[in-house]
C-alpha positions in Angstrom: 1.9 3.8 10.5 0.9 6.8 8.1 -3.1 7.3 7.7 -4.8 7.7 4.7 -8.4 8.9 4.1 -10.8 7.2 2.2 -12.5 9.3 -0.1 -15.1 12.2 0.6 -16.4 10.5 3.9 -12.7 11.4 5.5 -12.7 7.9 7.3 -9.0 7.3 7.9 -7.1 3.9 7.4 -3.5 2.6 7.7 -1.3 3.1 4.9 -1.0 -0.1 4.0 -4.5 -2.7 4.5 -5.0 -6.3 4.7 -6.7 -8.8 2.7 -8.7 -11.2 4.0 -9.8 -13.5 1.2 -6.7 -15.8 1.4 -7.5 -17.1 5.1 -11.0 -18.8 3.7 -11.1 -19.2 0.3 -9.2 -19.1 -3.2 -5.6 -19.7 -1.9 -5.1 -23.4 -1.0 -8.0 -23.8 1.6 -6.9 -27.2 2.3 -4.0 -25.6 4.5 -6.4 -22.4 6.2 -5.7 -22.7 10.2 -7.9 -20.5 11.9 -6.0 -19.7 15.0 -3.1 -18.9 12.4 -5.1 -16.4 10.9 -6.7 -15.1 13.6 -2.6 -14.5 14.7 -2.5 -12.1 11.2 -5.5 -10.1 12.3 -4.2 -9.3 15.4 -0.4 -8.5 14.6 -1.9 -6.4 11.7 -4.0 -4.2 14.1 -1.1 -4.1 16.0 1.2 -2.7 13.5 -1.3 0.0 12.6 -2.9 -2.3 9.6 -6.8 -1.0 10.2 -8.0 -1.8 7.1 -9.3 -5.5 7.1 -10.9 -6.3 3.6 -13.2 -9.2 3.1 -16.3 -9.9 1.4 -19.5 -12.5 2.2 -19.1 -14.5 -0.8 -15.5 -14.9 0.8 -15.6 -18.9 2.4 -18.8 -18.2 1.7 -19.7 -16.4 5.0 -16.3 -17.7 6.8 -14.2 -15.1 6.4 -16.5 -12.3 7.5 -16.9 -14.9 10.9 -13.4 -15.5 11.2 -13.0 -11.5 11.0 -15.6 -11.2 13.3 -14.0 -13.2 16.2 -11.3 -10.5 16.3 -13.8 -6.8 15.7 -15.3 -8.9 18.9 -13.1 -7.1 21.1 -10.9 -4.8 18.7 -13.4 -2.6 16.9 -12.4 0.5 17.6 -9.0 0.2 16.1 -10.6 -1.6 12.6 -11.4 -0.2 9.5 -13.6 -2.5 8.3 -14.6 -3.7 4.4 -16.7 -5.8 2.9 -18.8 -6.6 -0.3 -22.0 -7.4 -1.6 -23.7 -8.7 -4.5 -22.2 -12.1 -5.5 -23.6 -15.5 -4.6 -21.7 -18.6 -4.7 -22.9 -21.6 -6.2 -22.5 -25.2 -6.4 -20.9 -24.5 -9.7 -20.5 -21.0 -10.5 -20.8 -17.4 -9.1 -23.4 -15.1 -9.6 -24.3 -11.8 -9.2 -27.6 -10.3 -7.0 -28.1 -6.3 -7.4 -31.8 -6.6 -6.2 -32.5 -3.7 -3.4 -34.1 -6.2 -0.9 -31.3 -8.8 -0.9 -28.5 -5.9 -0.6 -30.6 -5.2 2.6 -30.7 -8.6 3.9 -26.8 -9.5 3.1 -26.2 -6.1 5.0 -27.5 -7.4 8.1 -26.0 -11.0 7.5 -22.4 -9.2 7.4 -22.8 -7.0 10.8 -23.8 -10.2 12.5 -21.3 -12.2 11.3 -18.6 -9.5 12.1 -20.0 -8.8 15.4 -20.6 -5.3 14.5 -23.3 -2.6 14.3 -21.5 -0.3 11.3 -19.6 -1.7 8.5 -16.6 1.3 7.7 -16.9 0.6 3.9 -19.9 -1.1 1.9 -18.6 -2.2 -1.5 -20.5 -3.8 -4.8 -18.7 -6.6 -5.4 -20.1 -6.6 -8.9 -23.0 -4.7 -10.7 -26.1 -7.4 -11.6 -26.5 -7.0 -15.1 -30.3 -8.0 -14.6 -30.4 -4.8 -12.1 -29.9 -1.1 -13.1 -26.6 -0.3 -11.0 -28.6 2.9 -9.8 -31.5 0.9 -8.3 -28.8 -1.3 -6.4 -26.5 1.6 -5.2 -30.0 3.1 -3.7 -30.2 0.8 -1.4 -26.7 0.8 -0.1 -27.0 4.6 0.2 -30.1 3.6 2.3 -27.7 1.4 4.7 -25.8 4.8 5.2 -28.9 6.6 5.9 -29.8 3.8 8.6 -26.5 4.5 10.1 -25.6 -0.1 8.6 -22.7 1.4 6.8 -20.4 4.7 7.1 -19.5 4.7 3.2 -19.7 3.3 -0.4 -17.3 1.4 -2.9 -17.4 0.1 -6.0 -14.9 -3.1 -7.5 -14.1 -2.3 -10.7 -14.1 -5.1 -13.7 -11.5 -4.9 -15.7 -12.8 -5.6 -19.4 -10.4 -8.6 -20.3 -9.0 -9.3 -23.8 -9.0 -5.6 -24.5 -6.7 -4.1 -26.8 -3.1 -3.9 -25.9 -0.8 -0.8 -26.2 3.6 -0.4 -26.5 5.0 -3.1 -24.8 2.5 -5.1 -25.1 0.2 -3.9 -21.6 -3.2 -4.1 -21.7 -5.1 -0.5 -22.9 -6.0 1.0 -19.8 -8.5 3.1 -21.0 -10.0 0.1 -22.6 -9.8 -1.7 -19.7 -11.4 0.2 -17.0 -14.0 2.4 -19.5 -17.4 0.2 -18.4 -16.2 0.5 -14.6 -15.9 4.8 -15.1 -19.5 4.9 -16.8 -20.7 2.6 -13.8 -19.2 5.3 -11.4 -20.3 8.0 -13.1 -23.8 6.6 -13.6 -23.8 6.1 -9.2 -22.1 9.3 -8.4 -25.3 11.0 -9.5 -27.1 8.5 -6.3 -25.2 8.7 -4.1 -21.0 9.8 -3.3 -18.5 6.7 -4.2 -15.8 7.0 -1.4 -13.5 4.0 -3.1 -13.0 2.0 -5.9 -11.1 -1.1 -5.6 -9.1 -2.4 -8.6 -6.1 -4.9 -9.7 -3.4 -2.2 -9.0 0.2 -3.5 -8.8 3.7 -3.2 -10.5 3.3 -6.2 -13.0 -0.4 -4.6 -13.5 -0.4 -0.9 -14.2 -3.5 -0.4 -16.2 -5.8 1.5 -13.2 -3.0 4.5 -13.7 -4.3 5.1 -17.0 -7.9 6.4 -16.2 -9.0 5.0 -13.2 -6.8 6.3 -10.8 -6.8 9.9 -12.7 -10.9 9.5 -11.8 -10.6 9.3 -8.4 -8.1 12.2 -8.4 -10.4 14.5 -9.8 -12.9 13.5 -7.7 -11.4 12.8 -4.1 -12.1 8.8 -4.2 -9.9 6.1 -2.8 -8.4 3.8 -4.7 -8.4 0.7 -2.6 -5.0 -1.6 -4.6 -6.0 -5.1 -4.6 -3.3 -7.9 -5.3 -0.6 -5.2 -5.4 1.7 -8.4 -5.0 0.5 -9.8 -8.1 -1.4 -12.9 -6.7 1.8 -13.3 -4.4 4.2 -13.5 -7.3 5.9 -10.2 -6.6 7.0 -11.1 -3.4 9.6 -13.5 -5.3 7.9 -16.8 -2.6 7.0 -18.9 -5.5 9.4 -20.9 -7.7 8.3 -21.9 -11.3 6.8 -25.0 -11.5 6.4 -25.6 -7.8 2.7 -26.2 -8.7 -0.9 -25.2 -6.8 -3.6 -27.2 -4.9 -6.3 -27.5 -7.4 -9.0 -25.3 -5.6 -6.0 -22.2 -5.4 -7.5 -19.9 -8.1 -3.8 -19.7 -9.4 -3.9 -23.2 -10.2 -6.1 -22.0 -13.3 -4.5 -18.4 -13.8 -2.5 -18.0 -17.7 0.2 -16.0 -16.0 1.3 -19.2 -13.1 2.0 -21.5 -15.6 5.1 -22.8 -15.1 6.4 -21.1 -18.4 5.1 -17.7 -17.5 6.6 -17.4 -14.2 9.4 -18.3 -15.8 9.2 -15.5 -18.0 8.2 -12.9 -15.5 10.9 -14.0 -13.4 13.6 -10.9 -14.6 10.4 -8.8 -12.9 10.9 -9.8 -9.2 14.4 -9.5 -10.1 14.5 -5.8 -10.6 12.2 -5.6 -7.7 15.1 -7.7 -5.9 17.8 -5.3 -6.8 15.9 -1.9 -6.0 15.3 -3.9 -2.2 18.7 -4.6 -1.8 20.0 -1.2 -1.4 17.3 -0.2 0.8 17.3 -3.6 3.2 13.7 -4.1 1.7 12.3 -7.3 0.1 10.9 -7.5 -3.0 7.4 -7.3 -1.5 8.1 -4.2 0.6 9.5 -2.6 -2.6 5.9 -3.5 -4.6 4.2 -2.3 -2.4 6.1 1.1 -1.5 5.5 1.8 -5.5 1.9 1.4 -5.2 2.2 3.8 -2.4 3.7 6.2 -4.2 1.3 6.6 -7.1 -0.8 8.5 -4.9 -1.9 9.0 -1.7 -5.7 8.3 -2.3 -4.2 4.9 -2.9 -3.8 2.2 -0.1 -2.7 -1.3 -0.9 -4.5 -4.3 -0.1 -2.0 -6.9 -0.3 -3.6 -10.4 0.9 -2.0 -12.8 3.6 -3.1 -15.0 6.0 0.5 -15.7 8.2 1.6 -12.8 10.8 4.7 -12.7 9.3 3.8 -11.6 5.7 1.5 -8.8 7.5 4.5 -7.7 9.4 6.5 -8.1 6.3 3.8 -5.7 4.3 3.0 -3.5 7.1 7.0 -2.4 6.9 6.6 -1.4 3.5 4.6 2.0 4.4 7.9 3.1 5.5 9.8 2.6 2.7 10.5 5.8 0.4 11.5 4.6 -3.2 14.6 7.2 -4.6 14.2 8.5 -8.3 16.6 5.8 -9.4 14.2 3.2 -7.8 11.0 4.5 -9.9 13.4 4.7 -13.1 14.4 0.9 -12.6 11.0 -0.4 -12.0 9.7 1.5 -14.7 12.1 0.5 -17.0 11.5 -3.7 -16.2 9.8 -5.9 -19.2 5.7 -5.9 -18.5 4.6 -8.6 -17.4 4.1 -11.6 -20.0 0.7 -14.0 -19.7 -2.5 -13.5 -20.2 -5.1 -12.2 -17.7 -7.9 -13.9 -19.8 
């Protein structure tokens, strides 16, 4: 599989990464099998998909075990992420940017991934209670203690913004607190990723975000480039979620809205067909070819989406492809 370096720190990554999240938490954890998981980690190291994404708030704490059962014995070939700074509740998430507890959740991550150096170190989300400076110094002192090999930051997407043509969110609007964040940690310490919502029925990061990291050398790590799973044209309208799936609750998988999106996967169905690709592969391959500071991060928990995803790095979208995809409806339903 083609490489791709993250940011300034020149760490190098498969093309194409992996998600972890859905094999512990937010996607119908009624029906998580560990042994099936465990199945997707290992074909995805096999097919050259090095960089495994997860965070500690994750299960909590399951994910990064179930991850760790795997780095056990295949390290070296990993390129391993995780995330700091949120704490799950009974009831509610919140967020921790205190420099004491980043240390302490540090070391509760290598142990539970069987590690002694975590690839990527990411702020899951900036304590409001906390300058982000104060916070970021202690990460940058995880590097320093040779914990952690770089730094990333998730960007928040400022929801309810303004909307531009065609009714798409404004993406400078959107991403503007997450740029002044960066901006505000770049002077601590270098930010080697950012990880935002990146995907073909959400293209707001190409607005400012992405032309950040450009200027600067960053990665932009893609999450749900497959749109919660929609783009991979799996789900049906009206099929219906288990009530603790986090799309259960989301405006745009009403049974109405997928409806509506449905001419999306469509066009993504018609550009695959002429290449032998599925709609996935196709999603993905246009995330791909925003930039290459940009690897996708498409989330799975069966060894056959991985190898299904892991496929799409080879994929090479024609001029015709771009137009078509460009020229679909945006999406309809509200990220609220």
């Amino acid at each position: 599989m083609e490489r791709r370096t993250i940011g300034a720190t020149a760490l190098e990554a498969g093309a194409v990464g992996l998600g972890c999240m859905p094999m512990s938490w937010a996607y119908a954890a009624s029906r998580q099998r560990g042994e099936e998981s465990l199945r997707a980690l290992h074909t995805a190291l096999d097919a050259g998909v090095s960089l495994l994404d997860t965070a500690d708030m994750y299960g909590p704490f399951t994910n990064e075990l179930l991850l760790g059962r795997v780095l056990r014995t295949r390290r070296e070939e990993a390129f391993v992420s995780t995330k700091c700074g949120l704490l799950v509740g009974d009831q509610h998430i919140v967020a921790n940017g205190r420099p004491g507890y980043v240390k302490r959740a540090c070391d509760s991550s290598l142990r539970r991934l069987q590690t002694d150096v975590i690839d990527l170190y990411q702020l899951h989300r900036a304590d409001p209670e906390v300058p982000v400076e104060e916070t970021w110094g202690a990460m940058a002192e995880l590097v320093s203690a040779g914990k952690v090999r770089a730094l990333g930051l998730c960007a928040v997407g400022a929801r309810g913004g303004r909307r531009g043509s065609g009714g798409r969110l404004d993406g400078e609007a959107l991403y503007a607190g997450t740029i002044r964040q960066l901006e505000r940690v770049q002077q601590v310490f270098p930010v080697s990723a950012v990880q935002a919502e990146l995907s073909v029925w959400s293209p707001e990061a190409l607005a400012t975000l992405l032309p950040w990291c450009t200027a600067r050398g960053v990665g932009l790590m893609a999450a749900m480039p497959l749109g919660n799973g929609f783009l991979s044209g799996t789900l049906r309208p009206g099929e219906g979620f288990e009530p603790q799936d986090l799309r259960a609750r989301h405006p745009r998988f009403t049974a109405e809205m997928m409806a509506a999106n449905q001419p999306v996967v469509a066009g993504l169905r018609r550009v695959g067909e002429r290449h032998g690709a599925t709609p996935a592969q196709v999603a993905l391959a246009w995330v791909l070819g925003r930039s290459p500071l940009v690897v996708p991060v498409p989330g799975a928990k069966q060894a056959r989406w991985v190898t299904e995803n892991a496929a799409a790095a080879g994929l090479r979208l024609t001029a015709r492809d771009l137009a078509e995809i460009d020229a679909l409806p945006p999406a309809q339903g509200s990220w609220d």
